[in-house]
N, C-alpha and C positions, 0 to 999 in steps of 0.2 A: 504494500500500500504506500502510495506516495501522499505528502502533504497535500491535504486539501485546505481551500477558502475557509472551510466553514469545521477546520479541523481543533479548532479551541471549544467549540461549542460540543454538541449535545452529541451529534456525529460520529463522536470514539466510542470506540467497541468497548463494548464491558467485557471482563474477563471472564465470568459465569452465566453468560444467555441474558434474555431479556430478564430485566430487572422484573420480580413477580408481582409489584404492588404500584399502585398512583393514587393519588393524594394530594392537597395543599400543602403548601410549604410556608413558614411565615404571615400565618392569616394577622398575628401580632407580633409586635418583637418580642414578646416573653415567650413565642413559639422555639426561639433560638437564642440559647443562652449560651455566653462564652467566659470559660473564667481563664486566667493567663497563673500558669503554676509556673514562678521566677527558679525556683530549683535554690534558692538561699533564701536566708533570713536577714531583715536589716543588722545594718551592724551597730545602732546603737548613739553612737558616734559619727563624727565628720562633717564634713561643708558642705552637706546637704542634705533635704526632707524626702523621706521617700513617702507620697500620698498612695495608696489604694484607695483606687475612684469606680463607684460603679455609673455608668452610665446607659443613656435611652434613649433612644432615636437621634444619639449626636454621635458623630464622628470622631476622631482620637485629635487629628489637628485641630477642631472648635474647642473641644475641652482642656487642650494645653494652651489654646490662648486667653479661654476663662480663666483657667487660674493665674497665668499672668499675668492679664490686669488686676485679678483680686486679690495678689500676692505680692504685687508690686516687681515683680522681677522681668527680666526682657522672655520674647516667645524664646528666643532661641537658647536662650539657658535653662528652657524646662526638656527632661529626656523622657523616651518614652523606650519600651522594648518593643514591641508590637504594633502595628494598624488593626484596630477591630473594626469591626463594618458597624456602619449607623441604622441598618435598621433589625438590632438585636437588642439584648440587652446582657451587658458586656462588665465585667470587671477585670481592670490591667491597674499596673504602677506605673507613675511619674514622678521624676527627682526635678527641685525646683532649688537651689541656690540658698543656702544657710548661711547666716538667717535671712529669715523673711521678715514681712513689715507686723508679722502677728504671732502671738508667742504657738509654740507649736501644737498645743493641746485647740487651740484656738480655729485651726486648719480644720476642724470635726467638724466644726461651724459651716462652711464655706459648703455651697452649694449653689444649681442654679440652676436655669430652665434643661432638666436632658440630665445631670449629672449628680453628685452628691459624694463627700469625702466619707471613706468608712475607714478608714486608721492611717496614723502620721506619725512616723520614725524618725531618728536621723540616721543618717546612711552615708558612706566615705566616697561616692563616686556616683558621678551622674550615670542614670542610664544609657545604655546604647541598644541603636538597633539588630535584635536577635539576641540580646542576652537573656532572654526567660529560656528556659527548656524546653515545655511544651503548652499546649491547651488542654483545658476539658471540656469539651461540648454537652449541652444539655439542649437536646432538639425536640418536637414536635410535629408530625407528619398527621394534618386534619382532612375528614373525609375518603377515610383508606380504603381503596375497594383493590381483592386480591385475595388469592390461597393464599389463607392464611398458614397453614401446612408449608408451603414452597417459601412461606416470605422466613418462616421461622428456623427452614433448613438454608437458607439464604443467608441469614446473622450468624447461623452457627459458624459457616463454612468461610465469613468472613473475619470473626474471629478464631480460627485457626491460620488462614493464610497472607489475612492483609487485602490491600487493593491497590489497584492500578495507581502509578501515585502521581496523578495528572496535574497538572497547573489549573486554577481554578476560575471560573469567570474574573473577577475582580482584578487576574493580571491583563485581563486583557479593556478594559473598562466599558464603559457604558455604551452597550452593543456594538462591541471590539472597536473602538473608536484608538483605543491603543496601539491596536495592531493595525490599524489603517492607516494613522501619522507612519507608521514605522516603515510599510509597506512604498506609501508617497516617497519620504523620506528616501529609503533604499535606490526606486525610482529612478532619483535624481531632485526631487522636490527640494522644497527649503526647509532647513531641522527648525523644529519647534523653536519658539524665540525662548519660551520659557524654561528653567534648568531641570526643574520638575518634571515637566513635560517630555524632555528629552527620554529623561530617564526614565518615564512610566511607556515609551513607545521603547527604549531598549529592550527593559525587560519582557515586556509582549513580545519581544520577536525572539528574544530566546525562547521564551516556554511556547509560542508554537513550533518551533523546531524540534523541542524535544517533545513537546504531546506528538505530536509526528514521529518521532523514534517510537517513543512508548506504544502508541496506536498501532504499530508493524508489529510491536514485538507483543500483543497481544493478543493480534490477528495469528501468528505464529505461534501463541504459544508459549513462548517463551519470559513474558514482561518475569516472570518467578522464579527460574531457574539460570545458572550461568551456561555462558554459551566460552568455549575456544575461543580465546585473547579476550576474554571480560575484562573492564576496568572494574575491580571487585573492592565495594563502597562500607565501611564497616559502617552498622547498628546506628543509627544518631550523629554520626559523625561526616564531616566533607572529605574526610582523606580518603585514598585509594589505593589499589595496588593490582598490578597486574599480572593476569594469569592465562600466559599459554596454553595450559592445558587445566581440564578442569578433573578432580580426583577424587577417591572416597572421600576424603575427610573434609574437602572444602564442601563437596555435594551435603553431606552432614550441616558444616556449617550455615550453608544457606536455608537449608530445609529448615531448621533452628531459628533463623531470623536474626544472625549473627551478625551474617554481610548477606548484601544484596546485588545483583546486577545493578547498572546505572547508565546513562544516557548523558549527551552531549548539555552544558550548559554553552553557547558555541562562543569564540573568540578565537585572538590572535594563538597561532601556536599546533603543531600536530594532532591529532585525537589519539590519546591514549590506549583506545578501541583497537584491536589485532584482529585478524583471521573471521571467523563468525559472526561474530561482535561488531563488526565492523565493514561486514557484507550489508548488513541490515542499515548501519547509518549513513553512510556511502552515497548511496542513493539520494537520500532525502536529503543530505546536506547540497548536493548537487542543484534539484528539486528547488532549492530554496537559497541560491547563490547569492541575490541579491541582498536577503536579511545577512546572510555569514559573512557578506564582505563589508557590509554596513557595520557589523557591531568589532569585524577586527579591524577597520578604521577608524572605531571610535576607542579601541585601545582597551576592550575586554579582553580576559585572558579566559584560555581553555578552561575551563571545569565539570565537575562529573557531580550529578544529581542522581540516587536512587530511584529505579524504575519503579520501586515497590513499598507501598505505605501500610506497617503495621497498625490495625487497628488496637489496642489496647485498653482493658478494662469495659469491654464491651457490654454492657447491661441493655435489656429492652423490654417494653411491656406491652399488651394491646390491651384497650379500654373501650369496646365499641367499635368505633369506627375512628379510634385514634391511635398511632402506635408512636412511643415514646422510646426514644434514644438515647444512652448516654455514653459517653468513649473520651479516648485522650489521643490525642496527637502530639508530634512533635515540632516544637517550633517551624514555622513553613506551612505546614501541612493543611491541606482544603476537605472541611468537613464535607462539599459538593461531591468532590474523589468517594466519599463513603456512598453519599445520598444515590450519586449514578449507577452502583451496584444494584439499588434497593428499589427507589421510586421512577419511572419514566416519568423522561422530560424534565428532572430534576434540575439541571443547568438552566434551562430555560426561563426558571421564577428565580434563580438565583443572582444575589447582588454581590454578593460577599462571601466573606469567611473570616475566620481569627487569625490571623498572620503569626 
């Protein structure tokens, strides 16, 4: 399968047949709750407040500019780990510059259309982006019609193996508008005047390159298992390592959810991809010459994203005609990638995810 137009969207192949259930997605934002698990605890100490904020129907950049002004510090001094989407209801941290203009117990206080502080630390370093570990999702799928039999041997079968670990709507924005600047751009058009901009059409045109790997190697068979010259991606981790030949014990380790096969994130530089591995990306890099030589102009480097997203702590219940999810992912990771196993048309009502 070569990259298609419309290959971000709904179009990629799920790994285990059509999804057995459909449903609404999001009829509230309390249908989709995101909490951000940072993997530490504050430190206590240091030059800065670290806020846990829950917020509703606002996005992560409004709420760091609310507390800015009601904190008295600049936008740009406040850190965040994560983008949660605006229409959930979302709890993440933000570090804002110590002191502030209000003693810190004070901070509990602070609240505002969409948002509201629920605990204020001090903490030795501002956040950055990707420093939490993972998510936990807490979802809602209303007006479920489906075997429920097939939908419930469906969750099992995806928490043993994981899912396809696709790029989500959100990289590619508001009815791939991301991926269209990127696409002009590549072109020959004029890049986005804006920095922002720039970089929300990069990233779109890497993650359709690699949902385009991922989508072959799904169609094949393959997105879960390594193939001869794997760039072989351990557990949670960006490093890699490569492997000629694939053996008992690495086969063990993947099975395990150890290391995983992985795919192009594309740039300047070789693919680390060999022999098999690299029959299948080949193509599609080709396919899609215009984004690869767009993003190694703009001075991305090669790197390697796992094919394959463990769902973890899978819980789920049905109630009616309602079936309730909960799970955790790994920082990155698009609870949508879950939803496309389960619901059709899932991408389609989709805005977001918990970054």
């Amino acid at each position: 399968m070569g990259i298609t137009k419309g290959a971000e969207r709904s179009q990629l192949p799920t790994a285990f047949g059509e999804p057995p259930a459909s449903g609404r997605l999001r009829v509230t934002p309390e249908d989709f709750r995101v909490e951000e698990i940072l993997g530490f605890e504050p430190d206590g100490t240091g030059g800065h407040a670290l806020l846990l904020v829950e917020k509703r129907g606002a996005n992560t950049g409004w709420v760091a500019a609310q507390l800015a002004g009601a904190l008295g510090v600049a936008v740009r001094d406040v850190g965040w780990s994560g983008q949660k989407d605006r229409n959930a209801v979302t709890r993440q941290a933000f570090t804002l510059p110590w002191p502030v203009n209000v003693p810190l117990d004070a901070c509990l206080e602070r609240a505002g259309e969409g948002y509201r502080v629920l605990s204020a630390n001090r903490h030795g370093r501002k956040l950055r982006p990707g420093s939490h570990r993972a998510n936990r999702f807490e979802l809602r799928v209303r007006d479920l019609v489906g075997d429920r039999n097939a939908l419930t041997a469906r969750l099992q079968r995806i928490a043993e193996q994981g899912v396809p670990d696709y790029f989500g709507p959100q990289r590619f924005g508001r009815a791939g508008s991301n991926l269209v600047r990127a696409r002009q751009w590549a072109a020959g058009g004029s890049a986005p005047r804006d920095r922002s901009q720039r970089g929300f059409a990069l990233s779109a045109a890497r993650s359709a390159v690699f949902n385009a790997v991922l989508a072959a190697r799904v169609e094949q068979g393959t997105w879960n298992r390594l193939l001869p010259g794997e760039a072989v991606v351990l557990d949670g981790k960006r490093s890699y390592f490569r492997s000629t030949a694939i053996d008992v014990e690495l086969s063990a380790r993947c099975a395990a959810m150890d290391v995983h096969p992985s795919g192009p994130l594309w740039g300047r530089g070789e693919s680390p991809a060999t022999g098999e591995a690299l029959d299948v990306e080949a193509p599609i890099a080709a396919s899609e010459s215009a984004l690869c030589v767009l993003l190694e102009a703009q001075g991305l480097e090669q790197e390697r994203h796992s094919l394959r997203l463990p769902v973890r702590k899978l819980e789920w219940s049905i109630d009616g005609d309602v079936l309730s999810l909960a799970f955790e992912l790994p920082r990155g990771a698009f609870a949508t990638s879950v939803l496309h196993e389960i619901v059709r048309d899932a991408w389609d009502g989709a805005t977001g995810d918990g970054d």
